[in-house]
Residue, then its C-alpha position, 0 to 999 in steps of 0.5 A: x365686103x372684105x371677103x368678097x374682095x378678098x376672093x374675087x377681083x373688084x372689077x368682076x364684082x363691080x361689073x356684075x353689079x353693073x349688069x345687074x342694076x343696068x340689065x335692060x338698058x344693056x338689052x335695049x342696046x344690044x346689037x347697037x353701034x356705041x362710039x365712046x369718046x375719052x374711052x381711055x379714061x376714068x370712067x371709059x374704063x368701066x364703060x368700055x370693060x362692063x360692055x365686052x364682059x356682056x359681050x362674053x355673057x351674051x354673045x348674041x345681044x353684043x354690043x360693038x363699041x368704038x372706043x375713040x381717046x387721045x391716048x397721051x401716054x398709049x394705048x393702056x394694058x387693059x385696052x390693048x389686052x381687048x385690041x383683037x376682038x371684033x367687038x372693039x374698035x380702038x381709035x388714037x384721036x382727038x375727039x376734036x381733030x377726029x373726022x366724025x363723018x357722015x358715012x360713020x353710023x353710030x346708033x349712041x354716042x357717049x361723049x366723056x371726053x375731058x380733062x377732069x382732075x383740077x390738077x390738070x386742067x389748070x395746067x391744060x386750060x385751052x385744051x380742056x375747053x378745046x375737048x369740052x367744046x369743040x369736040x361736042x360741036x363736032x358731035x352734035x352736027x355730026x348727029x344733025x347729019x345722020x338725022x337726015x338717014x337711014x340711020x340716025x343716032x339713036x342716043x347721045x349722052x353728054x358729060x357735065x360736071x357738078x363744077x357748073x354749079x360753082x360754090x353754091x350756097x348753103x340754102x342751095x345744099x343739097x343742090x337740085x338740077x334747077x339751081x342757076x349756079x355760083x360760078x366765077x368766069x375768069x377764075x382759075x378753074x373757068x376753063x371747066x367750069x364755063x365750058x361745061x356750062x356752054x356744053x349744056x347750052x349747046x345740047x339743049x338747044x340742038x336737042x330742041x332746034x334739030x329734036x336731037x335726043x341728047x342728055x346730060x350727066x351732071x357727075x359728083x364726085x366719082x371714084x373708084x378702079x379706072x381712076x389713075x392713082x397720080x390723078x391728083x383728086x382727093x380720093x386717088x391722092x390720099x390712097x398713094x400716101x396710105x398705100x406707100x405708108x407715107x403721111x396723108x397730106x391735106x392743102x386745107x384746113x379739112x372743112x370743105x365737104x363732099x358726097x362721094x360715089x362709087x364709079x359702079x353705081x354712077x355708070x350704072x346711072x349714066x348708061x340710065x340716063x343715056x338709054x332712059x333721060x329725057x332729051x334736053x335734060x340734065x340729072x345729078x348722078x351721085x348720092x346724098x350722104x354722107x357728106x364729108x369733110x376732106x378732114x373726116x374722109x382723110x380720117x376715115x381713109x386712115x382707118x381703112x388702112x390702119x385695119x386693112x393694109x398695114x398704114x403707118x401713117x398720119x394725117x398732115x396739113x401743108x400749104x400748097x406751092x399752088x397759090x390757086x390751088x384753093x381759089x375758086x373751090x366749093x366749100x360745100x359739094x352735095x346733091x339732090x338725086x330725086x330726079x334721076x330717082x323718079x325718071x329713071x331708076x336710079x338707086x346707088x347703094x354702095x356705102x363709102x366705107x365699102x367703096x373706100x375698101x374697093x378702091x384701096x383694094x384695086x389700087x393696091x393690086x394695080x399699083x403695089x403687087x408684091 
């Protein structure tokens, strides 16, 4: 695969993987209205890029999109270089002060709007649930609204977390869509995890009340390009240190584990789930091995980069300034995918040594350019 890398752009690569995987759930929504909320974020970006690439390929089955985020820091580069195509509306809201009226027509929503990286949503708590609550509140009597019209919503896909699960114990690992979950409510990391729980209690009992068609993506441990490199999860934190030659910095003892999935192969199962989910229903998007220790993924990354750009350094264990940084973390995070297998396809198939090389690759020629 390094090859591959090496002559193409990862994104070119992993958008036509994305084409090819999700060809007709991309028919299904040609010629439809998508507003995308958090469009600004980690998986907007690919949500948002794999779309207008269709749209070049098959200018008569386009799909518009209406990429709604709050843009903290601006509008970023690879949004802005879209921002004169007709194909792309960009709107600088909040999804839980944008004003979802009755008149706007969207025929899918895909509501991925969040303060995901435990970094920031310790540091932003009410903001975070503010974005998970009220801004899905919003949404669901928006579509209760256009339920009465001409033209209803046709689709709403509503982001979980696997963080609803908590710390699930080990006879619930792997851990299917049925486990209640082990999750504290007052804790330093409740204010995502509850109000994600919440979220999905309101989608099932909109979807059930009203008949709305609203489906849930519970995601475990994405990564990949859209990732911003100072995120602070694991993945984008130990490709700065590998990247700037400096020592990989572990806050633990390296024991709690982890599945990680490559961004390609969760958006081609959210855009699944979105298109092909049953309404009221919640899926596990990820993959089932290997699961990893932080200490072995460290160790794996550094082979990466010992092999492929020239690291230097080595793995060492600090104590975080933190005093909660540990508190509340799952030990062990794995899930069952037969599910999403089952009702809809879903097959991910990019091993993580090959995921590792993409994300190194991209973030080396987004961040570091010679």
């Amino acid at each position: 695969m390094v090859d591959i890398i090496k002559k193409n752009n990862v994104e070119d690569v992993d958008i036509e993987y994305i084409h090819k995987k999700s060809r007709s759930e991309f028919i299904k929504l040609s010629g439809k209205k998508i507003l995308i909320t958090g469009a600004g974020g980690f998986l907007g970006f690919y949500f948002v890029k794999s779309v207008i690439a269709w749209n070049n390929k098959y200018p008569k089955k386009s799909i518009h999109v209406s990429a709604l985020s709050s843009f903290r820091n601006g509008v970023p580069g690879w949004m802005n270089f879209f921002k004169n195509r007709k194909d792309l509306v960009i709107i600088k809201n909040n999804i839980s002060k944008y004003s979802l009226s009755q008149d706007l027509v969207f025929d899918y929503i895909i509501h991925a709007a969040s303060i995901a990286s435990p970094t920031f949503y310790r540091l932003y708590p009410i903001e975070t649930i503010n974005a998970n609550v009220q801004g899905l509140y919003k949404i669901v009597e928006y579509m209760v609204l256009r339920k009465k019209t001409q033209y209803p919503v046709r689709g709403l896909l509503v982001f979980s977390s696997s963080e609803i699960y908590g710390d699930p114990t080990d006879g619930n690992i792997p851990t299917p869509e049925t486990y209640r979950g082990n999750v504290s409510c007052t804790g330093p990391r409740a204010c995502y995890d509850e109000s994600k729980r919440f979220c999905e209690t309101l989608c099932v009992n909109y979807a059930q009340v009203h008949n709305l068609p609203i489906k849930v993506a519970r995601p475990f441990n994405n990564y990949g390009p859209g990732m911003k490199i100072t995120d602070g999860r694991v993945i984008a934190d130990f490709s700065k240190n590998i990247l700037e030659n400096k020592n990989i910095v572990m806050f633990s003892d390296g024991s709690p584990s982890r599945t990680f999935c490559y961004v390609a192969d969760s958006i081609i199962g959210y855009f699944k789930i979105l298109v092909k989910g049953e309404n009221g229903e919640a899926y596990n998007i990820g993959v089932e091995k290997p699961e990893m220790s932080m200490k072995k993924l460290a160790e794996k990354m550094v082979e990466i980069g010992r092999r492929n750009f020239g690291y230097k350094g080595k793995i060492v264990t600090q104590k975080s300034k933190d005093k909660n940084y540990l508190t509340d973390n799952p030990n062990r995070r794995c899930p069952v995918i037969d599910k999403a297998k089952r009702e809809l396809g879903y097959d991910p198939e990019i091993s993580l040594t090959e995921g590792l090389q993409k994300v190194l690759s991209w973030y080396k020629n987004t961040y570091y350019k010679d």
